[in-house]
C-alpha positions as CSV (number, residue, x, y, z in Angstrom):
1,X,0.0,0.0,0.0
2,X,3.0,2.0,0.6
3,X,4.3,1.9,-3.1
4,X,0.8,2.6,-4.4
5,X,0.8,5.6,-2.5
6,X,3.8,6.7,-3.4
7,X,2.4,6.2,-7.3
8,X,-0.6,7.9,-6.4
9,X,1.5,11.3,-5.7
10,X,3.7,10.5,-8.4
11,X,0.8,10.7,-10.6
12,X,-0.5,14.0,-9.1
13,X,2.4,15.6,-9.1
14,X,3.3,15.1,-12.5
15,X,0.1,14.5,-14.7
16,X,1.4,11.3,-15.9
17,X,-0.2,7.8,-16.5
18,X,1.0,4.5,-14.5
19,X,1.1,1.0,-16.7
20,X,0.8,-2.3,-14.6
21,X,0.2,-5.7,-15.3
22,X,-1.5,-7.4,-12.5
23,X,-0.3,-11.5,-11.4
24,X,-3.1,-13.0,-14.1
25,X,-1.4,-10.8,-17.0
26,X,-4.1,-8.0,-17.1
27,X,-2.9,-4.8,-17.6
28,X,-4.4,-1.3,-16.4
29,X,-3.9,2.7,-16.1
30,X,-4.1,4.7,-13.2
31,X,-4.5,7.8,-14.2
32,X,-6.4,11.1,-12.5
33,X,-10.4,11.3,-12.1
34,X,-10.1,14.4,-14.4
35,X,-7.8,12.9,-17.0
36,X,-10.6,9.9,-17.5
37,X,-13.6,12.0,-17.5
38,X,-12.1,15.1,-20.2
39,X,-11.1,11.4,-22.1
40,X,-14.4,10.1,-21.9
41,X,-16.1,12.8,-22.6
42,X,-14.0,13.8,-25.5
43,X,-15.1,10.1,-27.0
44,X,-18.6,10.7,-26.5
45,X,-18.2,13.8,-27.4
46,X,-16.6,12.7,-31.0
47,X,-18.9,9.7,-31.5
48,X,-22.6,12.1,-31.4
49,X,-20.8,14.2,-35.0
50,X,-21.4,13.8,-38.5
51,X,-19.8,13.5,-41.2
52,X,-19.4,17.1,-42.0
53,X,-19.1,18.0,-38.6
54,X,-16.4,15.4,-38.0
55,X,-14.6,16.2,-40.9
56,X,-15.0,20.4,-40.0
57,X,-12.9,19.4,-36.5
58,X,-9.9,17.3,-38.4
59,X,-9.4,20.3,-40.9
60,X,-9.6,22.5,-37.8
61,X,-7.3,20.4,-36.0
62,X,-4.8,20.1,-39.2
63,X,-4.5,23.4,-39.1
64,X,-4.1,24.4,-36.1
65,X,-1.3,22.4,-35.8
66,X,0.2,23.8,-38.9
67,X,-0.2,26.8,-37.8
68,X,2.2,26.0,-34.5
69,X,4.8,24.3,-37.0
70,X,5.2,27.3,-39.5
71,X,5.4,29.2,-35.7
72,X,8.2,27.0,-35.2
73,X,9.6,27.4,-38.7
74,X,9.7,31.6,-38.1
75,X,11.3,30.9,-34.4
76,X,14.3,28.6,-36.0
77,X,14.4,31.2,-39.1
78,X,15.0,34.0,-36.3
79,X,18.0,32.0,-34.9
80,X,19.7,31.8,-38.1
81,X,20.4,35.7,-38.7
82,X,23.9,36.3,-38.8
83,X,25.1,38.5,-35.8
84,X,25.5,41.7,-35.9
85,X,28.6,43.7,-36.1
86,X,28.1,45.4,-32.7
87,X,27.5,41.9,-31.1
88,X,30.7,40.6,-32.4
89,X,32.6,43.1,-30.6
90,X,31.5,42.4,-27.6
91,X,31.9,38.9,-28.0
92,X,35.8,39.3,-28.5
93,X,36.0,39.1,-32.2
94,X,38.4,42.1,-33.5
95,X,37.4,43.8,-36.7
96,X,40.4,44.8,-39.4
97,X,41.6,47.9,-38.8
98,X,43.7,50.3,-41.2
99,X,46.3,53.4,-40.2
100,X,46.1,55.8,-42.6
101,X,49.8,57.5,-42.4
102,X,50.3,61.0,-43.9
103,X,52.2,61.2,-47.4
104,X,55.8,62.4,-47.2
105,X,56.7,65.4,-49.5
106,X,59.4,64.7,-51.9
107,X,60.9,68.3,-52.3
């Protein structure tokens, strides 16, 4: 009872799922009250659509999650501009630098 409590928190504190099989072979999931019932619900919810409807919530759901990865795309694209000039300074790097000495007269 003492490991199953120790699960139990494990679970809570985390939000994870916990896999065992039992001595027969059967396997289950402990998981939180809420967890099951937004999963249940989400079922039934899914089953009672049509066709159209069903199909309306995939293309949703497509792009939605289209729309995160070109949000990702833009994030990565933002990490590879080169660095500026000013940056580089501080960063060590020396620029080349050129003396300019006066001209000597010949007379």
């Amino acid at each position: 009872m003492k490991n199953l409590k120790r699960i139990l928190d494990l679970i809570r504190k985390t939000g994870d799922k916990y896999i065992f099989e039992d001595d027969n072979g059967g396997i289950f999931v402990v998981l939180a009250l809420d967890d099951y019932e937004n999963y249940i619900f989400k079922n039934n919810q899914l089953k009672n659509l049509s066709e159209e409807e069903l199909l309306n919530k995939i293309n949703k759901d497509i792009a939605i999650w289209k729309s995160s990865q070109e949000d990702k795309i833009v994030d990565q694209s933002w990490q590879d501009l080169p660095v500026e000039e000013s940056k580089k300074k501080e960063e060590g790097e020396e620029e080349d630098r050129y003396y300019f000495e006066p001209e000597e007269d010949e007379d």
